[in-house]
C-alpha positions in Angstrom: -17.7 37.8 50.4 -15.9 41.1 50.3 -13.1 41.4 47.4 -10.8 43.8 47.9 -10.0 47.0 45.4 -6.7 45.0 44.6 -8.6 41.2 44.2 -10.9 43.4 41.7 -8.0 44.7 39.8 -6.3 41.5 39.4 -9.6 39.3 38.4 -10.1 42.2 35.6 -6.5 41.5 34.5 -7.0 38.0 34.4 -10.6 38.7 32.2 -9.1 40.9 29.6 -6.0 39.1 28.7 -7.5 35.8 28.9 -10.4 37.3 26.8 -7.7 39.3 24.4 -6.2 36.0 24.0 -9.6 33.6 23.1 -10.7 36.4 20.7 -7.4 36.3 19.0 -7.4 32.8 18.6 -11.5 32.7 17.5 -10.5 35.4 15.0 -7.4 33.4 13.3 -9.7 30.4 13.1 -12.4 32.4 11.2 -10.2 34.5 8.7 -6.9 33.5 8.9 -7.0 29.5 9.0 -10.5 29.7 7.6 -13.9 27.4 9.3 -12.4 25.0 6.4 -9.1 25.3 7.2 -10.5 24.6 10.9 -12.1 21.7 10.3 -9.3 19.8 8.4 -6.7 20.1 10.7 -9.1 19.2 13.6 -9.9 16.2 11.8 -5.9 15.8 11.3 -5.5 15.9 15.0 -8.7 13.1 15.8 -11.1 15.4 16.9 -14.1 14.2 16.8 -17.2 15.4 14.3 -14.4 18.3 13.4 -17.3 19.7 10.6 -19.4 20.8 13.5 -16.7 20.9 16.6 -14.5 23.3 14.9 -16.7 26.2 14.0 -18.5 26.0 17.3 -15.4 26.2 19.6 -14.3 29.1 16.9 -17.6 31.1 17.8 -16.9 30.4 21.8 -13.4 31.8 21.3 -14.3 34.7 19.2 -17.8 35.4 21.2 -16.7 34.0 24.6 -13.6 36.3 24.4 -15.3 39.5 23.6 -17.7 38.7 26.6 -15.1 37.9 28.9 -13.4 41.4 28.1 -16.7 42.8 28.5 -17.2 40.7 31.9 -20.5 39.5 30.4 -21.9 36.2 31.7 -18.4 35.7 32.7 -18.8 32.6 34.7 -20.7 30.9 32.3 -18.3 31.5 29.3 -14.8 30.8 31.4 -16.5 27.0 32.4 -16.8 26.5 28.6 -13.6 28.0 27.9 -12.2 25.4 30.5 -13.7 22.6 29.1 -12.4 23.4 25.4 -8.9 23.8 26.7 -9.2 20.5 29.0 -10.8 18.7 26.0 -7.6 20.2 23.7 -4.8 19.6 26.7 -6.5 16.0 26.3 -7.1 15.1 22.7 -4.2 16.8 21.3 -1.5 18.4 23.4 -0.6 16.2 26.3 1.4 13.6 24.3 3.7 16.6 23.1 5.4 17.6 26.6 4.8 20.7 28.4 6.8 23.3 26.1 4.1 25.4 23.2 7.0 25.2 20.5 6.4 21.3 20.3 2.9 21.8 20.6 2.4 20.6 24.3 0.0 21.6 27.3 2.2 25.1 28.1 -0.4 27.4 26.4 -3.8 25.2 27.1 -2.9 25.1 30.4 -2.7 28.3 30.7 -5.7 29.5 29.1 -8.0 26.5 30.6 -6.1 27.1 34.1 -7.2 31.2 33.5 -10.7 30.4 32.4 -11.4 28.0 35.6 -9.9 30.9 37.6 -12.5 33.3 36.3 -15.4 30.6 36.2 -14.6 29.8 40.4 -13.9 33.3 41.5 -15.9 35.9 39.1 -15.2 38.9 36.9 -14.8 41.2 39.8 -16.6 44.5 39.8 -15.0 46.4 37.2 -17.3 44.1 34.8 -20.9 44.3 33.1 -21.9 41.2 35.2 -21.3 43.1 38.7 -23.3 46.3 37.3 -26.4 43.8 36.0 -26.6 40.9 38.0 -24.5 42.5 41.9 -27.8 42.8 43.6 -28.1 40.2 46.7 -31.4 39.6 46.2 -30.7 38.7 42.5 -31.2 35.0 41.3 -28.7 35.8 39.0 -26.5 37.4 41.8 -24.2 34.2 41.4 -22.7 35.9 37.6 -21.2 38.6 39.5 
């Protein structure tokens, strides 16, 4: 399928705010709220095995934000992205409303909604993915 220059532009908006965004909230869970920090308040909010859940979804963040700036295995990383951010709409937010000020679905809707739009239409071709894997007869053609 044939993107257009402006489609291109607008999927590499899309995967450099959404991966400005993850890295910034990997980073605050790292050195600002600390891994410990992490893990208590997911355990406040009833996630489950917080010890091991809330350093892991700090890494995909941190890691999965860089590489979707970078446009590195970009479909891979936004369907894990999605499914954090479905799994927090979920668990945590939906009982709060819509609105981000009383902690409701506003901004994990937005970020998960983001990530699926990356996972189902690409990184475009301003991205590492399109200069490694854009060759049709790539098996890994399906990154790009």
């Amino acid at each position: 399928m044939q993107k257009t220059a402006l489609t291109n532009t607008g999927l590499t908006v899309l995967r450099i705010v959404l991966g400005f965004l993850f890295t910034a909230h990997g980073w605050r869970k790292f050195n600002e709220w600390t891994i410990d920090g992490t893990q208590a308040a997911f355990g406040e909010m009833g996630i489950p095995l917080a010890q091991t859940t809330a350093p892991m979804v700090a890494t995909l963040e941190l890691v999965g934000g860089i590489a979707l700036i970078l446009g590195l295995l970009s479909r891979p990383v936004a369907v894990l992205l999605s499914v954090i951010m479905l799994t927090a709409l979920v668990m945590v937010h939906l009982s709060a409303g819509i609105f981000v000020e009383a902690g409701g679905v506003e901004l994990v809707l937005l970020l998960g909604a983001g990530a699926a739009a990356v996972a189902l239409a690409g990184p475009g071709k301003l991205s590492l993915d399109y200069a490694m894997f854009s060759r049709r007869d790539s098996k890994l053609a399906v990154l790009a």
